[in-house]
PALUM-755778 format. One line per field, with one value per residue (C-alpha): residue number from 1; y, x, z. Coordinates in Angstrom, 2 decimals. Layout:
<sites>
k = (NUM ...)
v = (Y ...)
u = (X ...)
w = (Z ...)
</sites>
This chain:
<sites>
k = (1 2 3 4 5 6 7 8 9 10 11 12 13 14 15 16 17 18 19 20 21 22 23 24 25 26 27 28 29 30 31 32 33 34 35 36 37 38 39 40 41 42 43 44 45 46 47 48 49 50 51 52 53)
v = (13.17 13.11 10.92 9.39 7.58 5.48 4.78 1.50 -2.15 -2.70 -4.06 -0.19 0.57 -2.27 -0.95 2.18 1.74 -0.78 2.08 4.65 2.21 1.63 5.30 6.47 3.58 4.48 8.11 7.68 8.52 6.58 8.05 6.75 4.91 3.80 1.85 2.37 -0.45 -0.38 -3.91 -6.05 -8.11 -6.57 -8.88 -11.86 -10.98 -13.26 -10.38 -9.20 -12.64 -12.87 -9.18 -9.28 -12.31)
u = (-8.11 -6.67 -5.89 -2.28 -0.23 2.59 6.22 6.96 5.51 7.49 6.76 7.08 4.65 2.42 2.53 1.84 -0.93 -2.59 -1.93 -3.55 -6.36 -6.86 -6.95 -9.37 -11.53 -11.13 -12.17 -15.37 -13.18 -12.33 -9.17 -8.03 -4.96 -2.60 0.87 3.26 6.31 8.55 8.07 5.24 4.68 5.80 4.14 6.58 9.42 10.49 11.18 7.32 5.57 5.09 4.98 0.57 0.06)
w = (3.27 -0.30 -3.00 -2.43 -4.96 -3.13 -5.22 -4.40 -3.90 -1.47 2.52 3.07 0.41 1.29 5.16 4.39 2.11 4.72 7.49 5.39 4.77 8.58 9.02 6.59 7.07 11.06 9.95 8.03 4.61 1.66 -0.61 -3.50 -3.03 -5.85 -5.93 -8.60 -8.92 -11.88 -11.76 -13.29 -10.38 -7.24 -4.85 -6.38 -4.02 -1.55 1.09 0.82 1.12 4.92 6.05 4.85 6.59)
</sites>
């Protein structure tokens, strides 16, 4: 597995970072994973709150 950089903060972003999480961790691997947001504080949105939970 490679390194991935994800565009977007997102509940898409989030999802797919947590899926490619699952899957490394699932196959012995650990990639590094970075989000980029062109906002400061992506997580503040009130359509992202719940979909981590």
């Amino acid at each position: 597995m490679r390194d991935v950089i994800i565009i977007g903060a997102g509940p898409a972003g989030l999802a797919t970072a947590l899926s490619l999480m699952l899957h490394a961790k699932k196959n012995g691997v650990s990639p590094e994973i970075l989000i980029v947001d062109k906002n400061l504080s992506p997580w503040e949105k009130p359509c992202g709150g719940m979909i981590l939970r």
